[in-house]
TORKOL-4160 file (C-alpha; in steps of 0.2 Angstrom, whole numbers, padded with zeros to 4 digits, m for minus):
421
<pt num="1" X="m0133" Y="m0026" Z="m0095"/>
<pt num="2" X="m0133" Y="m0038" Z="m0083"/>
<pt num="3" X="m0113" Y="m0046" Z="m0079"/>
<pt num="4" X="m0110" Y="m0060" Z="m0068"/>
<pt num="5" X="m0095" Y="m0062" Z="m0061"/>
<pt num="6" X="m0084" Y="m0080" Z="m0058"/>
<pt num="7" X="m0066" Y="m0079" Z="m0046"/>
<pt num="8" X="m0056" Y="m0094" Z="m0041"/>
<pt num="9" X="m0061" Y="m0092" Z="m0020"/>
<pt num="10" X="m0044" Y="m0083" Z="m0015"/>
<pt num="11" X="m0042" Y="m0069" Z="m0006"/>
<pt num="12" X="m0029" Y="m0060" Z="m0018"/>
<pt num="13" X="m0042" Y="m0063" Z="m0032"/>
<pt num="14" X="m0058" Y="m0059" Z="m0025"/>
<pt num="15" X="m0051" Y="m0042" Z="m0017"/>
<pt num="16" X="m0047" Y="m0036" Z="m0034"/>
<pt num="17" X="m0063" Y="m0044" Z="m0042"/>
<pt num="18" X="m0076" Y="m0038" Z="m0031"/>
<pt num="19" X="m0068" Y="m0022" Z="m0032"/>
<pt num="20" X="m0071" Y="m0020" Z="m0052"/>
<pt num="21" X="m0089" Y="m0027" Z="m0048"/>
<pt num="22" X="m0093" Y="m0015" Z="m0037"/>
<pt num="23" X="m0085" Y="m0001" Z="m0049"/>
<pt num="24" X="m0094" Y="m0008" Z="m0064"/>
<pt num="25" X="m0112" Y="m0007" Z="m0053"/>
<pt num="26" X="m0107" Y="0011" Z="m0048"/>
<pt num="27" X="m0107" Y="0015" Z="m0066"/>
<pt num="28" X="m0127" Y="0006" Z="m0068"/>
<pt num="29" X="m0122" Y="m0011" Z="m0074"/>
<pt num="30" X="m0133" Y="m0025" Z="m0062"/>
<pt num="31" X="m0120" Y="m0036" Z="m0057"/>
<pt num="32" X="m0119" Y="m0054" Z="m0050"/>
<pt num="33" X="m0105" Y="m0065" Z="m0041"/>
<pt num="34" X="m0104" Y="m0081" Z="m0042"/>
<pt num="35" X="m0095" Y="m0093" Z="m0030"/>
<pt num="36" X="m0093" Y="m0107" Z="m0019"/>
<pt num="37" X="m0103" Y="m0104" Z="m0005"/>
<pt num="38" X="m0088" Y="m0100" Z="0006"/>
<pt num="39" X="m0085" Y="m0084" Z="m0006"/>
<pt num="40" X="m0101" Y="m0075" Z="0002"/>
<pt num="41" X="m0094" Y="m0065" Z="0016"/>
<pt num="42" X="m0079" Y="m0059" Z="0004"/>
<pt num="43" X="m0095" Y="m0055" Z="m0009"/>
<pt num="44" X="m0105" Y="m0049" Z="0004"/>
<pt num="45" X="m0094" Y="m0036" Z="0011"/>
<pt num="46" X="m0093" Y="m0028" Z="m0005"/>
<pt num="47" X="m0110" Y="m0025" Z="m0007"/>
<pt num="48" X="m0113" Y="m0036" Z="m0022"/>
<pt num="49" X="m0128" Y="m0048" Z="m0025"/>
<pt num="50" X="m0121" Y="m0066" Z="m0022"/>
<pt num="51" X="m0126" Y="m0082" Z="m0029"/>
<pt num="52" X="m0116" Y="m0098" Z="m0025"/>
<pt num="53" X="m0116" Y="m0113" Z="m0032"/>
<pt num="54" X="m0107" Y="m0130" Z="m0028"/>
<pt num="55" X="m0116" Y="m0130" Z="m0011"/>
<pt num="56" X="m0116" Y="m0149" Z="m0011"/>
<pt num="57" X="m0097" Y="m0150" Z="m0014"/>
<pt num="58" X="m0091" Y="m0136" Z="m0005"/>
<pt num="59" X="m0101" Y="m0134" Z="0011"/>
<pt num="60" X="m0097" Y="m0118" Z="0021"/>
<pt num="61" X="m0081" Y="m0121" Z="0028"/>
<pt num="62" X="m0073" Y="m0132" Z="0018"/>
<pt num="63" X="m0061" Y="m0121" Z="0005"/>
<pt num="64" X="m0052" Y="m0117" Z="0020"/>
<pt num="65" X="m0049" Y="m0134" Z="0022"/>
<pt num="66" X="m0045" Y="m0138" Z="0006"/>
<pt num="67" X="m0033" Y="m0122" Z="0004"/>
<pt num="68" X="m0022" Y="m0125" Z="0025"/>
<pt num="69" X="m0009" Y="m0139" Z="0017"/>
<pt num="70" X="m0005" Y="m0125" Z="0004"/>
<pt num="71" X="0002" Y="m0114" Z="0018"/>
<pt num="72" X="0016" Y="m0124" Z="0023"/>
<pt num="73" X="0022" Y="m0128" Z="0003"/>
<pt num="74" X="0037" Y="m0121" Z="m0005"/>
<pt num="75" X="0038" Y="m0116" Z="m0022"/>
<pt num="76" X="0032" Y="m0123" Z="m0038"/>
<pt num="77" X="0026" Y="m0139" Z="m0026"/>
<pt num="78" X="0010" Y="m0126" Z="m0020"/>
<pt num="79" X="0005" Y="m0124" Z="m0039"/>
<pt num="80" X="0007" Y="m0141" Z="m0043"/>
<pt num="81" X="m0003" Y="m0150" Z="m0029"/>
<pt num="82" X="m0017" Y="m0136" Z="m0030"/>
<pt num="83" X="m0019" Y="m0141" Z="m0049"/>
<pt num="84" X="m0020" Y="m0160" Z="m0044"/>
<pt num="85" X="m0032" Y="m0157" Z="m0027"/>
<pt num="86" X="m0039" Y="m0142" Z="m0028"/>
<pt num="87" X="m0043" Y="m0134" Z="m0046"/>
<pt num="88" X="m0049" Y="m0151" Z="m0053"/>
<pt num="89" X="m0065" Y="m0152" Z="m0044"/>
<pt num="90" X="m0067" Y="m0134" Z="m0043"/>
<pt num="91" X="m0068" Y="m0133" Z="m0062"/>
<pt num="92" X="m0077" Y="m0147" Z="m0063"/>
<pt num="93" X="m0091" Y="m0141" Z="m0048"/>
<pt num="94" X="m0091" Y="m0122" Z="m0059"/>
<pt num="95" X="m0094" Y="m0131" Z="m0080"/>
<pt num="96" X="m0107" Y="m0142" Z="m0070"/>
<pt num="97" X="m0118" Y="m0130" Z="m0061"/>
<pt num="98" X="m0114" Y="m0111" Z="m0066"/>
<pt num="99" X="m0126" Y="m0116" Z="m0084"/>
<pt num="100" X="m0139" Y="m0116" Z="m0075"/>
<pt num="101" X="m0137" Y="m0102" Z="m0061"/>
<pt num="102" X="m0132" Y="m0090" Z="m0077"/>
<pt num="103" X="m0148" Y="m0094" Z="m0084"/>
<pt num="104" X="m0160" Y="m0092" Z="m0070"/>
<pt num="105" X="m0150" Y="m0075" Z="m0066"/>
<pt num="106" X="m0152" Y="m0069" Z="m0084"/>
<pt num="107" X="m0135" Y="m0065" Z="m0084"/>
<pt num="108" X="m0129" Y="m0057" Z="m0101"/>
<pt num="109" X="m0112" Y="m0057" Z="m0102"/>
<pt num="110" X="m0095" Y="m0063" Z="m0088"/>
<pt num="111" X="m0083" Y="m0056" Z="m0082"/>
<pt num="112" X="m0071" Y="m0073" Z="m0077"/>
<pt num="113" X="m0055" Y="m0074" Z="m0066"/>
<pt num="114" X="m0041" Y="m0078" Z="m0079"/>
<pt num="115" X="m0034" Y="m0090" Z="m0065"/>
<pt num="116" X="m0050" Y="m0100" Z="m0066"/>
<pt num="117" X="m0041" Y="m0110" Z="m0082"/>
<pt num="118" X="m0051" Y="m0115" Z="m0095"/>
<pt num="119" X="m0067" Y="m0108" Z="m0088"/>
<pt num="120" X="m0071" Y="m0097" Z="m0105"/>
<pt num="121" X="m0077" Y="m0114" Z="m0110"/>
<pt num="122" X="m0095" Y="m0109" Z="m0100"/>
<pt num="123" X="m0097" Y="m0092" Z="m0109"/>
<pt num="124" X="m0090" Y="m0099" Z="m0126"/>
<pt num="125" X="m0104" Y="m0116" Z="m0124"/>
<pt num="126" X="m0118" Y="m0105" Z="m0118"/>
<pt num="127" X="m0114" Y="m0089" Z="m0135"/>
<pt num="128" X="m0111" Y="m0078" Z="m0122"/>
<pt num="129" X="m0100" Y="m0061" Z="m0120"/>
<pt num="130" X="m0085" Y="m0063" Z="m0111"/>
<pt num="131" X="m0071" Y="m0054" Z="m0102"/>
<pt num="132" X="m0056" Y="m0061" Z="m0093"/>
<pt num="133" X="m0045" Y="m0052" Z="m0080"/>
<pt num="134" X="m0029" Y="m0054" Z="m0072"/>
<pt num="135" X="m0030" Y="m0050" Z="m0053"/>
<pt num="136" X="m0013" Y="m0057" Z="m0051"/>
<pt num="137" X="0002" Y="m0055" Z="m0064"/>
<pt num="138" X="m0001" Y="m0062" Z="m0080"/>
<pt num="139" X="0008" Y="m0074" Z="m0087"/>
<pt num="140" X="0018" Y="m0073" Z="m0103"/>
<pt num="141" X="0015" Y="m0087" Z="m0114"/>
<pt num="142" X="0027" Y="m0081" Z="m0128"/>
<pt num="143" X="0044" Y="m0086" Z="m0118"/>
<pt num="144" X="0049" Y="m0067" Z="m0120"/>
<pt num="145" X="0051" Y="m0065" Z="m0103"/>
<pt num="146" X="0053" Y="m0076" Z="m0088"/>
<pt num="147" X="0036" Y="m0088" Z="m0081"/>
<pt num="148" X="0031" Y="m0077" Z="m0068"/>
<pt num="149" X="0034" Y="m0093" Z="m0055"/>
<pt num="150" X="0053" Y="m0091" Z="m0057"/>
<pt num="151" X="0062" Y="m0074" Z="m0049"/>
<pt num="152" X="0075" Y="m0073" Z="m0067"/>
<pt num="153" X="0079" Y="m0056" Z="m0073"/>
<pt num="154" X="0073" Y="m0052" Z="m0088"/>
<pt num="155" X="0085" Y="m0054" Z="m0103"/>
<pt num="156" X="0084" Y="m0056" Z="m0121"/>
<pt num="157" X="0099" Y="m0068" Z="m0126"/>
<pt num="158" X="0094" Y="m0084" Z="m0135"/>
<pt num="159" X="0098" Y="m0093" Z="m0120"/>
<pt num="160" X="0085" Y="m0085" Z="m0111"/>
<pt num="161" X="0074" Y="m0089" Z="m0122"/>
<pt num="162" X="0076" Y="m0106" Z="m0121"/>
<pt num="163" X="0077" Y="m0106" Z="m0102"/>
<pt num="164" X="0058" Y="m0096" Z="m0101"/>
<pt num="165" X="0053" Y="m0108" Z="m0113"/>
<pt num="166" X="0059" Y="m0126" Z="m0103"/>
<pt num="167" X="0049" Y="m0116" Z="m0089"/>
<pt num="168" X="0034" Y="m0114" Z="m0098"/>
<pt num="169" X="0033" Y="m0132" Z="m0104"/>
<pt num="170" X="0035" Y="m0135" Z="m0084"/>
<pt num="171" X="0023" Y="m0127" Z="m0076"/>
<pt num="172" X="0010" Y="m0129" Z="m0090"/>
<pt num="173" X="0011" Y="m0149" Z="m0088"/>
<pt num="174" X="0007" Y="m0147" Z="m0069"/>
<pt num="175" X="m0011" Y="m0140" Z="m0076"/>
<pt num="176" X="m0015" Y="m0157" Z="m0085"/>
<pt num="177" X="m0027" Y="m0163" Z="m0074"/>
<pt num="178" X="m0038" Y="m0146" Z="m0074"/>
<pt num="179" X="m0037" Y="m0147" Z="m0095"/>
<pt num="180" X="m0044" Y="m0165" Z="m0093"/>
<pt num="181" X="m0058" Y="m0160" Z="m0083"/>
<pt num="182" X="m0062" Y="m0146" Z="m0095"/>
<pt num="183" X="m0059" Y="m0158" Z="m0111"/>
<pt num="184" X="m0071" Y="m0171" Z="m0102"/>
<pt num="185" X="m0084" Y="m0156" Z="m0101"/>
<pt num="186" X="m0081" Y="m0149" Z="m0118"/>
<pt num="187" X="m0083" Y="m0167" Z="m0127"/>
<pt num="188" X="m0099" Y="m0170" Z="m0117"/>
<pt num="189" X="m0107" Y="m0152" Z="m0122"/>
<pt num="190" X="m0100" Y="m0156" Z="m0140"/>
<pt num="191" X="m0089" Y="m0141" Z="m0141"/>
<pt num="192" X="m0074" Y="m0142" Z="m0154"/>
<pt num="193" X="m0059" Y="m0134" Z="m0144"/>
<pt num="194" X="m0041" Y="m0135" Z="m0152"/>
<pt num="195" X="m0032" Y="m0141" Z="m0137"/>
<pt num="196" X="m0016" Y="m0136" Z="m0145"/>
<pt num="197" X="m0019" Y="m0119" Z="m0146"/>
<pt num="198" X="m0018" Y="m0109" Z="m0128"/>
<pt num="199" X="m0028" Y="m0095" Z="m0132"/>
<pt num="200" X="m0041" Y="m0108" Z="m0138"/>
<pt num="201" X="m0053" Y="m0102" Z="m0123"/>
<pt num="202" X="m0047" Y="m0084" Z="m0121"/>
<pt num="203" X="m0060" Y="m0068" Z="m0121"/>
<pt num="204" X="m0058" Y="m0062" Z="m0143"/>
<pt num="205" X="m0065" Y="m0046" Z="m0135"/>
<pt num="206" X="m0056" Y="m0040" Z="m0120"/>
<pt num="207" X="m0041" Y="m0046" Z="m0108"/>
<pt num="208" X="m0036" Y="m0034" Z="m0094"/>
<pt num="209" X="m0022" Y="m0034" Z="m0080"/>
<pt num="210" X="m0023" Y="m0023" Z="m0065"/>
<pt num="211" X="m0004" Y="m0022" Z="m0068"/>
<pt num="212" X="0003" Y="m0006" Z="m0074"/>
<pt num="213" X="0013" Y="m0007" Z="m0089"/>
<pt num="214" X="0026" Y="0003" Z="m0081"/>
<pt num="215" X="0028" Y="m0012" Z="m0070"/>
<pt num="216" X="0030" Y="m0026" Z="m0082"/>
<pt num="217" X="0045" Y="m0031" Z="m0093"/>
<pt num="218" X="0047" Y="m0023" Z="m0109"/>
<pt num="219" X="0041" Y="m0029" Z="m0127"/>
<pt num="220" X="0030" Y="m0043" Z="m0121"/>
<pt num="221" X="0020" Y="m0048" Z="m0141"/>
<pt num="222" X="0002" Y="m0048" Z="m0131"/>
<pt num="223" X="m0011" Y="m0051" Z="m0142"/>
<pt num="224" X="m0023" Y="m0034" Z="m0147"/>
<pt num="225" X="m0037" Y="m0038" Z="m0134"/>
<pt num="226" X="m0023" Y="m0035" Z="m0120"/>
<pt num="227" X="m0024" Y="m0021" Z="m0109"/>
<pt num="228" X="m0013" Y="m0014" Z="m0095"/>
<pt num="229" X="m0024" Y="m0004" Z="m0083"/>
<pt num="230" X="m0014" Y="m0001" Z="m0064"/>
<pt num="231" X="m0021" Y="m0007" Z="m0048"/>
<pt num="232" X="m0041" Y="m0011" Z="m0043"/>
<pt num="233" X="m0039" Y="0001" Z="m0027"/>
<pt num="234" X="m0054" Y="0010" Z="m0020"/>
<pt num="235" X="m0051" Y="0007" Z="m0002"/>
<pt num="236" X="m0067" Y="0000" Z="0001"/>
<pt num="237" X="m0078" Y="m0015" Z="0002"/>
<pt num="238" X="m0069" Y="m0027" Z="0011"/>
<pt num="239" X="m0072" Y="m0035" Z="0031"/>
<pt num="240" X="m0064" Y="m0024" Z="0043"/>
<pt num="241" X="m0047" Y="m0030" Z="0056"/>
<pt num="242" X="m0046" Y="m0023" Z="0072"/>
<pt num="243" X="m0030" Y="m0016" Z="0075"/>
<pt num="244" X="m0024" Y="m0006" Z="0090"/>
<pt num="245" X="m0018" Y="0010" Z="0082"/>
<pt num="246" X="m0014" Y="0018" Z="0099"/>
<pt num="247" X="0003" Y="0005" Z="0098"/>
<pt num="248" X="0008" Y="0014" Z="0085"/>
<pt num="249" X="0023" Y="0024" Z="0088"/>
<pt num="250" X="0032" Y="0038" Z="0080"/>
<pt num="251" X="0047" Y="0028" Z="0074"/>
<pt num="252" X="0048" Y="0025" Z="0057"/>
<pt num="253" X="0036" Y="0009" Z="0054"/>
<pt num="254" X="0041" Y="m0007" Z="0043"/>
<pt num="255" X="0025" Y="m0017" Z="0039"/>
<pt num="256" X="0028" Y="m0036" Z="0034"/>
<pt num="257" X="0016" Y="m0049" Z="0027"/>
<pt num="258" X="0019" Y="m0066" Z="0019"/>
<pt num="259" X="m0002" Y="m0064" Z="0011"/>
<pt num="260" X="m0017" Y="m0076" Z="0015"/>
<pt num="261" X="m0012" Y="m0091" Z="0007"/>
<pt num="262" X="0006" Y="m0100" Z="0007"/>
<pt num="263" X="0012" Y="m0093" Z="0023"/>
<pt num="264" X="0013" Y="m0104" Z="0036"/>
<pt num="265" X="0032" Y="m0105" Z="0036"/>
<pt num="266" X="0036" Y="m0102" Z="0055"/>
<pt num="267" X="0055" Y="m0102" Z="0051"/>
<pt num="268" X="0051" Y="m0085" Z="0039"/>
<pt num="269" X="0043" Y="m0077" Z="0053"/>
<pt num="270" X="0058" Y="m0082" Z="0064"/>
<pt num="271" X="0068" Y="m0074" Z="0054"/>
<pt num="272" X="0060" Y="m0058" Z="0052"/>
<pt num="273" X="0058" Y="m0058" Z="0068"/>
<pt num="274" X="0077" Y="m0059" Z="0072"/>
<pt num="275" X="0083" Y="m0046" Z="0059"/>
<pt num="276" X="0069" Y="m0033" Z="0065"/>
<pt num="277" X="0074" Y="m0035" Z="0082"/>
<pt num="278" X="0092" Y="m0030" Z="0077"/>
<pt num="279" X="0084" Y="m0014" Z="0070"/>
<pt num="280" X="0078" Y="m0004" Z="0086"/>
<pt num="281" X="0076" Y="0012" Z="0080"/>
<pt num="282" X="0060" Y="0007" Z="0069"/>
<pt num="283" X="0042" Y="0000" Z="0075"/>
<pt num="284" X="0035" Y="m0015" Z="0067"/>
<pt num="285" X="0019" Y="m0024" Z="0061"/>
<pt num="286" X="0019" Y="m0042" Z="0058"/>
<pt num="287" X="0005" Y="m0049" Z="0050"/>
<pt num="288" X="0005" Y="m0068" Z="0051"/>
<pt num="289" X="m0013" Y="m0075" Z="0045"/>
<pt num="290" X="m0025" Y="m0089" Z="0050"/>
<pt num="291" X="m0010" Y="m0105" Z="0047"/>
<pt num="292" X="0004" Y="m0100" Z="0062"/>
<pt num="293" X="0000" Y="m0097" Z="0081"/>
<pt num="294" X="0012" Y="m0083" Z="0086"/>
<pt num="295" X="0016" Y="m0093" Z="0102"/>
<pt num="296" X="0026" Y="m0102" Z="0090"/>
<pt num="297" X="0037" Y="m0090" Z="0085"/>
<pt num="298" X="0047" Y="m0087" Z="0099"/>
<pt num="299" X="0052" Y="m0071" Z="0107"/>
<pt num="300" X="0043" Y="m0057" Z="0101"/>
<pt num="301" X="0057" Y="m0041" Z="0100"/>
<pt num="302" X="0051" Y="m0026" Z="0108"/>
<pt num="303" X="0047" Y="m0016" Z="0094"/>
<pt num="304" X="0036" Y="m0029" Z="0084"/>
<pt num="305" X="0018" Y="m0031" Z="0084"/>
<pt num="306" X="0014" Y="m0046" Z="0081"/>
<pt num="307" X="m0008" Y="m0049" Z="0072"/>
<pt num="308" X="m0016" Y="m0062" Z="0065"/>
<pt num="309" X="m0025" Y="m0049" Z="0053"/>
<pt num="310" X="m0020" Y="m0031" Z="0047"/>
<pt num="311" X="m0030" Y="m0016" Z="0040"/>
<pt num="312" X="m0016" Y="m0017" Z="0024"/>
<pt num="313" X="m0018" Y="m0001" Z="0017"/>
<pt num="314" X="m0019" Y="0010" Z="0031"/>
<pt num="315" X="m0003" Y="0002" Z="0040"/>
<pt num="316" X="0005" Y="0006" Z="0020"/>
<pt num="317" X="0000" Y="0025" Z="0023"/>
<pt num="318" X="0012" Y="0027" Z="0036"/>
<pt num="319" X="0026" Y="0015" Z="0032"/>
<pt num="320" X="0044" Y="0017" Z="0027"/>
<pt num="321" X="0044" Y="0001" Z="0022"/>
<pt num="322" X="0038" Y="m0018" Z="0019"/>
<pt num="323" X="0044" Y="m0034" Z="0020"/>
<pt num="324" X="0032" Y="m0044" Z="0008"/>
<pt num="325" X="0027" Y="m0062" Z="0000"/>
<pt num="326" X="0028" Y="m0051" Z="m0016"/>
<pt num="327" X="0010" Y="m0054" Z="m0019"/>
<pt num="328" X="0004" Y="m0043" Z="m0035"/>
<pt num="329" X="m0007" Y="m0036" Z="m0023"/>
<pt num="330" X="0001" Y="m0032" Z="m0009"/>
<pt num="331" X="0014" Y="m0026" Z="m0022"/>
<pt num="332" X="0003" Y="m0013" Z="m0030"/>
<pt num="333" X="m0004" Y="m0007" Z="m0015"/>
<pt num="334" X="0015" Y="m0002" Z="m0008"/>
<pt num="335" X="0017" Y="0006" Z="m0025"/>
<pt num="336" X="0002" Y="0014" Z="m0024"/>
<pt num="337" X="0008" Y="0022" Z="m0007"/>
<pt num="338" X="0026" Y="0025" Z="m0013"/>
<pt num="339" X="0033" Y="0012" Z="0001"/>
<pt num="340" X="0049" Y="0002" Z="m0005"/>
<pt num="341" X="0048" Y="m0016" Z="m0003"/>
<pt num="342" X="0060" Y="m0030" Z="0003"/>
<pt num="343" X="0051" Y="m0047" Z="m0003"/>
<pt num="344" X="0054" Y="m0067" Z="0000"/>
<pt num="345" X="0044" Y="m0074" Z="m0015"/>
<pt num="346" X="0039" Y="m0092" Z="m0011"/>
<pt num="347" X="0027" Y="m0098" Z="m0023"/>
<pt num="348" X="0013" Y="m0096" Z="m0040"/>
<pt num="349" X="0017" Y="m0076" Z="m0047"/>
<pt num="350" X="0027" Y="m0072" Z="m0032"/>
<pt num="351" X="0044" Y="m0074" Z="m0041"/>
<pt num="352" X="0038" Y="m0063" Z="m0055"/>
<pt num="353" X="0032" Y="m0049" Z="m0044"/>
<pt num="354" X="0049" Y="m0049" Z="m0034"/>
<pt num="355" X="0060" Y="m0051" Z="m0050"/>
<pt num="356" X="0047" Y="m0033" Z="m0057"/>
<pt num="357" X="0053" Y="m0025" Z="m0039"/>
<pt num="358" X="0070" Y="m0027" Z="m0042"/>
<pt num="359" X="0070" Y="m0025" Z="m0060"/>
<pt num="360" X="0062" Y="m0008" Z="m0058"/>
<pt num="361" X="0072" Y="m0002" Z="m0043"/>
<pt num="362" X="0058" Y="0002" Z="m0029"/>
<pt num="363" X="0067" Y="m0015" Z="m0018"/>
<pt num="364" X="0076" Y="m0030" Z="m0014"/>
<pt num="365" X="0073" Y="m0047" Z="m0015"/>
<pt num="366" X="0078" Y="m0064" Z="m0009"/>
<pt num="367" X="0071" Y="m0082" Z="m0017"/>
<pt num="368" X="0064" Y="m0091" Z="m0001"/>
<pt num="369" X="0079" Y="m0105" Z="m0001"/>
<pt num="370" X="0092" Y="m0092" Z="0001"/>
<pt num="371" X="0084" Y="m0081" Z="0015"/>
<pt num="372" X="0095" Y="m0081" Z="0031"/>
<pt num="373" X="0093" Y="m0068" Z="0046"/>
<pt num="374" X="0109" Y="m0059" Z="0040"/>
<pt num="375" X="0104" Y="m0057" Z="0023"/>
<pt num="376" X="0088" Y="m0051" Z="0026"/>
<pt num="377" X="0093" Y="m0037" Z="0039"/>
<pt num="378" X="0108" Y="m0030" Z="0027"/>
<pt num="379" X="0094" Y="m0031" Z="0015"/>
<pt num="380" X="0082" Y="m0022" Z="0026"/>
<pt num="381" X="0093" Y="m0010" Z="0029"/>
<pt num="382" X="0099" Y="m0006" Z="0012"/>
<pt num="383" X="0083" Y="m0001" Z="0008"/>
<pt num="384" X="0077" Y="0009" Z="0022"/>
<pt num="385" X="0093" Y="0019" Z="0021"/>
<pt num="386" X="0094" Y="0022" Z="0000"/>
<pt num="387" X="0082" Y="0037" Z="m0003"/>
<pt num="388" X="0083" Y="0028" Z="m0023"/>
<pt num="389" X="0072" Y="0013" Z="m0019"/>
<pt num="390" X="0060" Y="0027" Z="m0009"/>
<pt num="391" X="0062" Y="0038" Z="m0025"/>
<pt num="392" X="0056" Y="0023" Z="m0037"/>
<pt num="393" X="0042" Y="0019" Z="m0027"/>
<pt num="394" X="0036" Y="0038" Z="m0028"/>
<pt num="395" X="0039" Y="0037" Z="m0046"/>
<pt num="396" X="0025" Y="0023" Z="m0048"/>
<pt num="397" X="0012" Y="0031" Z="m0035"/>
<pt num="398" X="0013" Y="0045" Z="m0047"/>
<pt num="399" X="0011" Y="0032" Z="m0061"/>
<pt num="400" X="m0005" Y="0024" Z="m0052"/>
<pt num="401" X="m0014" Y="0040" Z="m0047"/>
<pt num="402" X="m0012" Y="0045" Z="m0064"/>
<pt num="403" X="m0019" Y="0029" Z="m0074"/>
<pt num="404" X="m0034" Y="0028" Z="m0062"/>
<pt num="405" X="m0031" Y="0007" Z="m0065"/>
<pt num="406" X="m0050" Y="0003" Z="m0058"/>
<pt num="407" X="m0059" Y="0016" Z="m0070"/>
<pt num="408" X="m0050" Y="0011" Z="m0085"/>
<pt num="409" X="m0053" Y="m0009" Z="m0080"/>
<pt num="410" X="m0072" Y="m0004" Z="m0080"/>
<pt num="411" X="m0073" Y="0009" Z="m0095"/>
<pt num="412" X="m0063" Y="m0007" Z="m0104"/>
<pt num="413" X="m0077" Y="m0022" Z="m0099"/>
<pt num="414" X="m0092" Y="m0009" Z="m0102"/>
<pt num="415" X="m0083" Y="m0006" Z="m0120"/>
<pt num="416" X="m0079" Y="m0025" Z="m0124"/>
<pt num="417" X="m0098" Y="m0031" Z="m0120"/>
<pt num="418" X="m0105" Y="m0015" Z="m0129"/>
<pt num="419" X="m0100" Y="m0019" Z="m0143"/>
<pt num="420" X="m0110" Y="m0037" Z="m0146"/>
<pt num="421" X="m0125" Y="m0032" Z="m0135"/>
């Protein structure tokens, strides 16, 4: 069978999407990605055909563009001005054009980005097999646990349930300018879509999350399509950072990232910066990204590293710790290596993971408006020095090994699509 593939053109998505991918064409499935041109290189280091479309609209270089005012947003502000100047048009560019790419590739069946909203309407229009996937945390729609862009804990008063709701009814109204672009395809096409309905444009045969269910809150009512798998790891498949390993030390190494995309908050660095120093006795890695010029930051302690790119998962092998965005990936791949994690969520799923690292006991947390240098050093410092939070995190590498999260995505899509070709 032949798959195509459609991801939003982020970092933190296509990483996990390529991977399955490339698992899935492993296995002997002839597998295609599609994407705004920008997406090739991503693509192309994974060693997947590529086929982009939107080359008009999105010349090479412009999703950079269109993603640098994201870095420097707090909060629920970055989700709501990507869904009114960014996702609209990108929506629009993938209904318009991916018809037609589809067919001249003689794609069968998709595999589709569940954060590309509403984009099962292409499969559903064109009768064709689809799966969807959650790179990053998926979202509860029922109100029994928390949205994941809020950092609550996870309770099951009444009260709660009200508040997860009001949040739900938030964040969803931000995404009104993506449902009207969809709306405006699907009347055009003359497709009958019950707007009301959120699962309206949701894969019937398959819905996968690389997030282990030992991660999640309890008792969430997923629908039966829904499946937990763990992490799309294989270590492969993705452009190479330089790094100068013989820097390393043999003191106990803390890696810290803030992730690709909203994390051009210098004042976060600086304070990073200032707790680490105030910890001598370890070695550190700062990661800062394409969006802050390091000049910036001010003095540089002694025992921190500062790189505009890292080899993550490497640097995860030999730490003791990481100071994280509390990306989901970021997250499993920590897990994954059994490092505890302090994290400063800021922005779209970031909460959610922190409030699951907390909740689950393998880290700390502190929301982005309540991070001081104080906090985040006694915080740092807790965790380094509990043996529990190194204890949990050993618990879900265990956890991860065990479920073997990529294979069980791919076995779960081969089965969906086999049973309708």
């Amino acid at each position: 069978m032949k798959i195509g593939f459609v991801s939003l053109p982020l970092s933190g998505h296509l990483n996990p999407m390529t991977t399955l991918a490339r698992k899935l064409q492993s296995r002997g499935s002839e597998v295609i990605f599609f994407g705004v041109p920008d997406v090739g290189v991503t693509v192309r280091a994974a060693e997947l055909t590529f086929v982009p479309f939107g080359e008009s609209e999105y010349p090479i270089g412009s999703m950079p563009k269109a993603l640098a005012p994201l870095s420097k947003l707090r909060g629920l502000e970055a989700f709501q001005y990507a869904c009114a100047n960014i996702t609209p048009a990108l929506t629009k560019a993938a209904l318009e054009h991916l018809p037609q790419k589809l067919g001249d590739a003689g794609v069968e069946a998709l595999v589709i980005d569940n954060g590309h909203r509403f984009m099962g309407l292409l499969p559903i229009s064109l009768n064709m097999p689809f799966v969807q996937v959650w790179p990053f945390l998926h979202l509860d729609g029922s109100g029994t646990t928390p949205p994941f862009f809020f950092s609550w804990p996870h309770e099951t008063t009444p009260e709660a349930r009200a508040r997860n709701i009001k949040g739900l009814k938030e964040v969803t109204a931000f995404a009104a300018p993506i449902q009207a672009v969809a709306k405006s395809y699907a009347e055009k096409i003359g497709l009958q879509i019950d707007w009301n309905d959120p699962f309206s444009t949701t894969s019937k045969l398959a819905i996968i999350t690389q997030t282990p269910k030992e991660f999640d809150f309890p008792d969430i009512p997923w629908p039966s399509q829904f499946h937990y798998t763990g992490p799309f790891h294989d270590n492969h498949g993705r452009e190479q950072a330089p790094f100068p390993w013989e820097s390393l030390t043999d003191k106990p190494l803390i890696y810290a990232s803030l992730g690709t995309l909203v994390n051009g908050l210098e004042e976060v660095y600086k304070t990073i910066l200032w707790a680490v120093g105030n910890i001598p006795e370890v070695q550190v890695v700062l990661s800062v990204g394409k969006n802050v010029v390091p000049a910036d930051l001010g003095p540089i302690p002694s025992n921190t590293l500062i790189v505009s790119s890292a080899p993550q998962i490497e640097l995860l092998k030999r730490a003791a710790l990481c100071i994280t965005h509390a990306g989901l990936n970021t997250a499993l791949e920590c897990l994954a290596q059994g490092v505890p994690m302090v994290a400063i969520p800021n922005a779209y799923d970031q909460p959610g993971v922190a409030a699951r690292i907390a909740h689950h006991g393998v880290g700390e947390f502190l929301d982005m408006e309540n991070v001081t240098a104080e906090r985040l050093l006694a915080l740092i410092r807790n965790v380094l020095g509990d043996q529990r939070y190194r204890n949990r995190a050993q618990y879900f590498k265990e956890v991860i090994a065990r479920d073997r999260g990529l294979d069980r995505a791919a076995e779960l899509v081969e089965k969906a699509l086999q049973t309708i070709s």
